[in-house]
BALOBA-1460 file (C-alpha; in Angstrom, 3 decimals):
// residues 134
<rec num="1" residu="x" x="72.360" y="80.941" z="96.593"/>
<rec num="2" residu="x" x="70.469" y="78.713" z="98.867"/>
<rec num="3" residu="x" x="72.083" y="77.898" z="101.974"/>
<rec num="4" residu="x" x="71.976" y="73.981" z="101.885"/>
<rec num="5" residu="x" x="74.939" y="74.906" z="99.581"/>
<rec num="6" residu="x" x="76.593" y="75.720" z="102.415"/>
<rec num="7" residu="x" x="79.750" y="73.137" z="103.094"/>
<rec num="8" residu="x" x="79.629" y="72.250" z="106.188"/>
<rec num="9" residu="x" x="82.226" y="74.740" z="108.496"/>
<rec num="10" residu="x" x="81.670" y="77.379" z="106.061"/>
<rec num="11" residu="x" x="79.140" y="80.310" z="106.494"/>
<rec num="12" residu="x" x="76.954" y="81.640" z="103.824"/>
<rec num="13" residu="x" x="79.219" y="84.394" z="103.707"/>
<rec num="14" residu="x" x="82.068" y="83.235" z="102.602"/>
<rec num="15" residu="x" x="80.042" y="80.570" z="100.039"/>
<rec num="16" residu="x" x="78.927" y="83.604" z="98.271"/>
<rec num="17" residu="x" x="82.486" y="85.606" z="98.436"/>
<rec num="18" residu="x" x="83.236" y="82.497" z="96.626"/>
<rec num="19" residu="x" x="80.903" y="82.745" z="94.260"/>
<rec num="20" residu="x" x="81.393" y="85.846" z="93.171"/>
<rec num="21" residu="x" x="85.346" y="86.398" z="93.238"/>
<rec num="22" residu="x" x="85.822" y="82.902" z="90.851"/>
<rec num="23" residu="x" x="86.967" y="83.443" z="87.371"/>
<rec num="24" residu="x" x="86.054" y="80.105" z="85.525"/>
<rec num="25" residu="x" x="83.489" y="79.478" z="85.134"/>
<rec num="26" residu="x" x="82.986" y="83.470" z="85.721"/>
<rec num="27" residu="x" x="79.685" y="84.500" z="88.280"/>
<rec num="28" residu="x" x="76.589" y="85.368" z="87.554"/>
<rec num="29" residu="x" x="75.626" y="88.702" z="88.678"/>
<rec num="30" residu="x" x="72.204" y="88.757" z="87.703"/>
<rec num="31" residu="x" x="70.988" y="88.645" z="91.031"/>
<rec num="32" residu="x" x="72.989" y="91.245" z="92.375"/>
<rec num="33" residu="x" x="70.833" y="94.633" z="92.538"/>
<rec num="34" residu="x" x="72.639" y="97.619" z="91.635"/>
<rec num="35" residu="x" x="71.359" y="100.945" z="93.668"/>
<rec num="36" residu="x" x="72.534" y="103.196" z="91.481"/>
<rec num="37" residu="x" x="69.799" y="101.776" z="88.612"/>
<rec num="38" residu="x" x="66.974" y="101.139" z="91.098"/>
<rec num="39" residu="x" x="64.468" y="101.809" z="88.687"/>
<rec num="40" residu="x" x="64.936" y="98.949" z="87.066"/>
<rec num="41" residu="x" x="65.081" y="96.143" z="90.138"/>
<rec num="42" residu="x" x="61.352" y="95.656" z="90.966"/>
<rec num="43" residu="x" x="62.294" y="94.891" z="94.625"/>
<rec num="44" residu="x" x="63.837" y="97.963" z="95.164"/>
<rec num="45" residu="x" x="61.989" y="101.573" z="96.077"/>
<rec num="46" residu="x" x="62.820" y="104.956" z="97.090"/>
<rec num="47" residu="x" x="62.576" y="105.120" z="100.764"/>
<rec num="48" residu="x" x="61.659" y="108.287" z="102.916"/>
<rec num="49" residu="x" x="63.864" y="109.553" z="105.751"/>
<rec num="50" residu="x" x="62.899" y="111.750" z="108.300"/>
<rec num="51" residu="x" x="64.903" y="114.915" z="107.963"/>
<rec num="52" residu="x" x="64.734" y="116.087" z="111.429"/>
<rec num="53" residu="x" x="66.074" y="113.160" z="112.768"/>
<rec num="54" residu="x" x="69.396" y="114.868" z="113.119"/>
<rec num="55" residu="x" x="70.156" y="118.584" z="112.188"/>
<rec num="56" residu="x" x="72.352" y="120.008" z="109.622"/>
<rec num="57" residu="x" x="74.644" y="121.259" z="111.731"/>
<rec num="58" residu="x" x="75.010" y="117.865" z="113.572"/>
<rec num="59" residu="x" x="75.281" y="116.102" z="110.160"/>
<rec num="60" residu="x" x="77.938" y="118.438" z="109.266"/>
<rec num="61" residu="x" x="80.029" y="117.348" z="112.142"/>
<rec num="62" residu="x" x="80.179" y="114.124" z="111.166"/>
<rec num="63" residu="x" x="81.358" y="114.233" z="107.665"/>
<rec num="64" residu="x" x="77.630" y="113.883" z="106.613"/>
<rec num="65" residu="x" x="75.636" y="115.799" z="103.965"/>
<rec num="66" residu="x" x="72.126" y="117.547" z="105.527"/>
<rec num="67" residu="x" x="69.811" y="114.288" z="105.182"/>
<rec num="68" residu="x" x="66.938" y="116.239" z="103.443"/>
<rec num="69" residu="x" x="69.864" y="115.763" z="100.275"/>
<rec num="70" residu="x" x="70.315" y="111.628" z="100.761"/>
<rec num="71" residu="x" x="69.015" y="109.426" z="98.420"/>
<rec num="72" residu="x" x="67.845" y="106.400" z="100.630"/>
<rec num="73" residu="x" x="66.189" y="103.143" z="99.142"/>
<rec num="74" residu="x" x="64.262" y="99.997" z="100.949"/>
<rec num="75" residu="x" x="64.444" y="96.535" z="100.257"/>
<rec num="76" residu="x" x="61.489" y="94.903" z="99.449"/>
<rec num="77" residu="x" x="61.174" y="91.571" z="101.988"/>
<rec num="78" residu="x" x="63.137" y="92.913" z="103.772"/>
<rec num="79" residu="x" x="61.724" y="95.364" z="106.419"/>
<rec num="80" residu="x" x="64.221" y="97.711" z="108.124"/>
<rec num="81" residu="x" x="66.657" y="97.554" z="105.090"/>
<rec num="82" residu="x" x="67.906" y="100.993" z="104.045"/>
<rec num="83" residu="x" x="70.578" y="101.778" z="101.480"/>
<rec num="84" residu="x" x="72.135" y="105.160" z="101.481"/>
<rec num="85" residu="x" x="73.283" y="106.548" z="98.589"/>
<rec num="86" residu="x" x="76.616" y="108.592" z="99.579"/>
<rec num="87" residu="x" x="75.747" y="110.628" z="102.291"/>
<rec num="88" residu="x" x="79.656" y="111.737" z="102.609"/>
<rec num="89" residu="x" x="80.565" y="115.284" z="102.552"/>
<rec num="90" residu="x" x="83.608" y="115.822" z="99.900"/>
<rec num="91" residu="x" x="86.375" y="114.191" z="101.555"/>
<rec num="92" residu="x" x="84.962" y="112.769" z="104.682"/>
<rec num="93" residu="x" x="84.187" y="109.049" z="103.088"/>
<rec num="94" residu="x" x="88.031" y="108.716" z="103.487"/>
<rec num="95" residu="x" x="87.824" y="109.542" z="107.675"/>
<rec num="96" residu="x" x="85.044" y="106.894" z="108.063"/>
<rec num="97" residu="x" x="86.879" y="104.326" z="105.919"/>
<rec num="98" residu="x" x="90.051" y="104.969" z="108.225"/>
<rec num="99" residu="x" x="87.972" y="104.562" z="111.525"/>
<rec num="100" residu="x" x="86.413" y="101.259" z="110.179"/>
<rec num="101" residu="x" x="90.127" y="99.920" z="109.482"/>
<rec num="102" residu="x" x="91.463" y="101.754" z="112.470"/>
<rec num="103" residu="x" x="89.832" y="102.220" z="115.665"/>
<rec num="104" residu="x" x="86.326" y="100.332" z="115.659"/>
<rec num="105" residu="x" x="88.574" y="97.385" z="114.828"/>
<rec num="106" residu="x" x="89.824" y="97.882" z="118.630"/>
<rec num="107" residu="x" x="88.635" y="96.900" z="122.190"/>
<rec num="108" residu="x" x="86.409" y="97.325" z="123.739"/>
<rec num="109" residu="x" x="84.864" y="96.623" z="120.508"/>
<rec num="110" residu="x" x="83.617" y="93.367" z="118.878"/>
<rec num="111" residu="x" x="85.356" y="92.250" z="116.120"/>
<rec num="112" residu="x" x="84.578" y="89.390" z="113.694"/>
<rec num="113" residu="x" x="88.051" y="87.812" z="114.044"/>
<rec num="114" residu="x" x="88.042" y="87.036" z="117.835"/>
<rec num="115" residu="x" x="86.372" y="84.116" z="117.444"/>
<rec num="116" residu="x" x="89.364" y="82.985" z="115.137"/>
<rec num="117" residu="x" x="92.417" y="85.020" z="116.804"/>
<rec num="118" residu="x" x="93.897" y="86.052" z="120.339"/>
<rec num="119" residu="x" x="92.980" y="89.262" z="121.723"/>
<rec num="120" residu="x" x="96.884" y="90.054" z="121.215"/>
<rec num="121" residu="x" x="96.765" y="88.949" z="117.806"/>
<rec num="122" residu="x" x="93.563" y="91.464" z="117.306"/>
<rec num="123" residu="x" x="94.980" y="94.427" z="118.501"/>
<rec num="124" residu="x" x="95.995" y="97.364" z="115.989"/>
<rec num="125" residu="x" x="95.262" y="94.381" z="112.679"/>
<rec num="126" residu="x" x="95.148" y="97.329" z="110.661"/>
<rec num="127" residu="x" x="98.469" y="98.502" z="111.381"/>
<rec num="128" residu="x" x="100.228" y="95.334" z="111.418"/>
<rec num="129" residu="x" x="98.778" y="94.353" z="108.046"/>
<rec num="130" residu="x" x="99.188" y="97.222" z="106.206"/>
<rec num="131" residu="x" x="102.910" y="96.736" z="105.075"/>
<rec num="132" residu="x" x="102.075" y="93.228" z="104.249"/>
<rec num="133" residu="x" x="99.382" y="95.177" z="101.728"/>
<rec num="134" residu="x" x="102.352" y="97.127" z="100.055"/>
């Protein structure tokens, strides 16, 4: 989706979450690249990591599998792109998905909704959202 598409006080961002959540005329998602069948995106290609980078035991700490077992793929055009294909132990995707709602949300942190809320309004979103989710 080109960006001149782009209304003007909207970001490309939210264009595309557009794009892809309407239901009539439904999306197109034949430009969306799924990892999990990267043999058959020609932009897409296995990518080596280096597995001394962090130990076992350190990767074990954090909820991680050793990275010698990741799958890991780069982005053609786009240098510096890696995807990582479930690196989470059993159970520990659930931890980081709690800290990403949780605490990184929180200061001293930077948060993509100060530019649109107080700091008071900011602080603990998670919580005060999640009955409004039930």
């Amino acid at each position: 989706m080109a960006a001149s598409m782009v209304e003007h006080g909207e970001d490309a961002f939210r264009k595309l979450f557009k794009f892809y959540k309407r239901r009539n005329p439904p999306p197109d998602f034949s430009d969306v690249i799924d990892f999990s069948k990267m043999a058959k995106h020609e932009k897409v290609f296995p990518t080596e990591l280096n597995p001394a980078a962090v130990s076992d035991a350190e990767a074990r700490r954090a909820g991680l599998r050793p990275i010698g077992d990741w799958t890991a793929f780069g982005l053609q055009d786009y240098p510096g792109f890696i995807f990582i294909s479930n690196p989470f132990l059993p159970g520990s995707q659930q931890h980081w998905v709690r800290q990403c709602l949780k605490t990184y949300p929180q200061k001293p942190n930077a948060c993509n909704l100060d530019m649109h809320m107080a700091p008071a309004e900011t602080q603990d979103i998670w919580g005060k959202s999640a009955d409004t989710l039930r």
